[in-house]
C-alpha positions as CSV (number, residue, x, y, z in Angstrom):
1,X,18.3,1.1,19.5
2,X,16.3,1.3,23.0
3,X,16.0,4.5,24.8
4,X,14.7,4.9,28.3
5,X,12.3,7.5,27.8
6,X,11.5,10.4,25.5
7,X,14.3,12.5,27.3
8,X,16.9,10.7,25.8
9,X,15.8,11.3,22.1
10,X,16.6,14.4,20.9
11,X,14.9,15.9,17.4
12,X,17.8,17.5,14.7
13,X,15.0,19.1,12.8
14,X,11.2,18.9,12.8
15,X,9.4,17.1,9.9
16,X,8.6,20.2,7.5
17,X,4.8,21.2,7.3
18,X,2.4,19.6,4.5
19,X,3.2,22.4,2.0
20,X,6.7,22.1,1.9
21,X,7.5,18.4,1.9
22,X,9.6,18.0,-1.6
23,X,7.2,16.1,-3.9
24,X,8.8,12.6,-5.0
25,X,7.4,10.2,-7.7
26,X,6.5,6.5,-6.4
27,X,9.8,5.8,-8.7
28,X,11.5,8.2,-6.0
29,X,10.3,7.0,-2.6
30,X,13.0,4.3,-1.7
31,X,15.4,5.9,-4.3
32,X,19.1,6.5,-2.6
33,X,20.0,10.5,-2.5
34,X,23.0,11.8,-1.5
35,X,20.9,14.6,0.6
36,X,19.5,12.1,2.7
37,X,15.9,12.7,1.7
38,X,14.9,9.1,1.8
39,X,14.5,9.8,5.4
40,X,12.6,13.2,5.9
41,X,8.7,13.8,4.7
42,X,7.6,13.5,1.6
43,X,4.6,14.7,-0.8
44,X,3.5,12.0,-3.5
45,X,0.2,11.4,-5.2
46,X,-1.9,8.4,-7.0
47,X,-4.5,6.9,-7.4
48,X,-6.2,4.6,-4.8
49,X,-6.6,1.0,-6.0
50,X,-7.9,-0.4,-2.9
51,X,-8.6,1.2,0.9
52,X,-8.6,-2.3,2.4
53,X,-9.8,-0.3,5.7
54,X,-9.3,3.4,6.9
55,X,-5.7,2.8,8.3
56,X,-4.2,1.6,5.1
57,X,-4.8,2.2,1.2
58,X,-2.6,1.1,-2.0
59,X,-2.2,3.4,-4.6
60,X,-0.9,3.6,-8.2
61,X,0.9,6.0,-10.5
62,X,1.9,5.4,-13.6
63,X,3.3,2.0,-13.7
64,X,4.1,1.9,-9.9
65,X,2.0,0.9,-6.9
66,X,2.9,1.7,-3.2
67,X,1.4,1.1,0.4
68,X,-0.2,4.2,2.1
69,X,-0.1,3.6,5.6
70,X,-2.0,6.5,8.0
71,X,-1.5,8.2,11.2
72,X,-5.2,8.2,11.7
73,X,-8.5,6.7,10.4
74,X,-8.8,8.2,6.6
75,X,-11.8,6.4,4.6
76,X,-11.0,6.7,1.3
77,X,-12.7,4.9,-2.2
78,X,-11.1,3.3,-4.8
79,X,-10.6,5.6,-7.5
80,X,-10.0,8.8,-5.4
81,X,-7.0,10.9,-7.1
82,X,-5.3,11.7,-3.7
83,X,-1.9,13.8,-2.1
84,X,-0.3,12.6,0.5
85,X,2.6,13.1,3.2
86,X,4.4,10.7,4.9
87,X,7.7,9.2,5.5
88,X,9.2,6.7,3.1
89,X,9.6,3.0,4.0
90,X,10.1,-0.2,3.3
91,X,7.5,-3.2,2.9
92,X,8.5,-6.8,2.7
93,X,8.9,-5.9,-1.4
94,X,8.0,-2.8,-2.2
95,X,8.0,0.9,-1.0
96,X,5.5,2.5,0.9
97,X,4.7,5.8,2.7
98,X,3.8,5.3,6.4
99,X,2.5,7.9,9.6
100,X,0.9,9.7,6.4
101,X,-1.5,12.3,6.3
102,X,-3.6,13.4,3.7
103,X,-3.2,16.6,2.1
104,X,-6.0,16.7,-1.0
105,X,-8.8,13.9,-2.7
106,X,-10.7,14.0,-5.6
107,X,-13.2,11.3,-6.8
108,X,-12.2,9.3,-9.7
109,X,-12.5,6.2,-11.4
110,X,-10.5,3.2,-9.8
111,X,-7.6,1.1,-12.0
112,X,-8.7,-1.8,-14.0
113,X,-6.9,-4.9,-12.7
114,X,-4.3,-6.6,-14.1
115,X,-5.3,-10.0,-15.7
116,X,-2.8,-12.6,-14.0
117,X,-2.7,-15.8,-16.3
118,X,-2.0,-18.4,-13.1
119,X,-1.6,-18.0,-9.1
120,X,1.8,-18.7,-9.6
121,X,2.3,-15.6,-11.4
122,X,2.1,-14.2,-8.1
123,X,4.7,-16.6,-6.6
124,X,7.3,-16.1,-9.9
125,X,10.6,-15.0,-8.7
126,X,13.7,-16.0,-6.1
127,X,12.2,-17.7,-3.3
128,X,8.8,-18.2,-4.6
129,X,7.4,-14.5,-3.7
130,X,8.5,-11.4,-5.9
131,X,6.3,-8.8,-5.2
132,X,5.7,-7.9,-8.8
133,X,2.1,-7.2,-8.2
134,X,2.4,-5.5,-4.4
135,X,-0.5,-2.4,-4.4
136,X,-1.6,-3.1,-7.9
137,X,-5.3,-4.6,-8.4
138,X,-5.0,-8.3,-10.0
139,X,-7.4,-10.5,-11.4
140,X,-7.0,-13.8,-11.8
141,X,-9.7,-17.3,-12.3
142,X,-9.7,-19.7,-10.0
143,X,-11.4,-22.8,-8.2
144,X,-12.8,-22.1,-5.1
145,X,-12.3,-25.1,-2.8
146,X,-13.8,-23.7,0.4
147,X,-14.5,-20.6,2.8
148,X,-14.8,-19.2,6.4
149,X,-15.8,-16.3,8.7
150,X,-13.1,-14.8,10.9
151,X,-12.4,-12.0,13.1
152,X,-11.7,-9.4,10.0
153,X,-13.8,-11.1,6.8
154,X,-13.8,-14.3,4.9
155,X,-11.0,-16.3,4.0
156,X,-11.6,-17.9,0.8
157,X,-9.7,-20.7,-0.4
158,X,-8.7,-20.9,-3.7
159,X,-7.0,-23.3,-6.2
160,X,-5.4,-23.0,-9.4
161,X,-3.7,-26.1,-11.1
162,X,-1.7,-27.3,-8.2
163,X,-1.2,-24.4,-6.0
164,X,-3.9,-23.6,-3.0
165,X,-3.9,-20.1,-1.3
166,X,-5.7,-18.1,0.5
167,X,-7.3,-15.2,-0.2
168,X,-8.6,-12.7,2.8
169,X,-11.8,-10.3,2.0
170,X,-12.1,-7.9,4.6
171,X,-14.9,-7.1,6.5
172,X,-17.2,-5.3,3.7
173,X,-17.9,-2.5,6.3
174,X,-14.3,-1.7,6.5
175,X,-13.2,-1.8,2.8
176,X,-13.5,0.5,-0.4
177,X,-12.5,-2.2,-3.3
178,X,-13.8,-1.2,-6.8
């Protein structure tokens, strides 16, 4: 939908304040309600895994991993036990919470990563991507074939058996990985 300008949108009800956003589990976020809630603003906490830079951070609760994405700059370290607000949405796999805010942080200690046996791992699933591992920390061996500066980091490139990829480490003044 296109509107003109912000005269032509008109608000049904303002996003509740920080303290009364209805807490949802990462289980929850994309989860279909008959109340509509997917849609309004939403409390949820984890743990950070990785603050790849200040505008974006994964985190993890209990078996699920989600995309934080903020309104504003918000530095955060892997490991911080953190409570957020935001409004749910959908990544390319996985659900995140986007134009958040954060509401509380507490230093922790960051997730261990998951050992993945092969690069393909990452790649199992209907048509070759299956997001299985989307916001959670992985670990994986691999042969690296060669690398390169760009605007944001280094590109590495990696093999494993017969699959190349690349992998993208960010600029090390922008990032908190463990």
């Amino acid at each position: 939908m296109r509107v003109h300008d912000w005269r032509d949108v008109e608000s049904l009800a303002p996003a509740p304040p920080a303290s009364d956003a209805p807490a949802v589990s990462a289980e929850e976020l994309l989860a279909f309600r008959v109340s509509g809630l997917g849609e309004q603003r939403v409390r949820i906490q984890g743990t950070v895994s990785a603050a790849p830079d200040p505008d974006q951070a994964y985190l993890v609760q209990d078996t699920r991993a989600f995309t934080v994405r903020f309104g504003r700059p918000t530095p955060l370290k892997a490991g911080d036990q953190v409570t957020v607000v935001g409004f749910p949405s959908m990544e390319q796999f996985s659900a995140s919470v986007v134009d958040a805010e954060l509401i509380d942080r507490q230093p922790g200690t960051a997730p261990a990563p998951i050992d993945v046996r092969t690069i393909n791992e990452l790649f199992e699933g209907p048509g070759g991507l299956n997001g299985r591992f989307d916001g959670f920390l992985v670990r994986v061996v691999v042969t690296l074939r060669d690398s390169f500066k760009n605007e944001g980091g280094i590109t590495l490139l990696v093999q494993d058996g017969t699959r190349t990829i690349q992998a993208r480490v960010p600029d090390s003044s922008r990032h908190s990985w463990p």
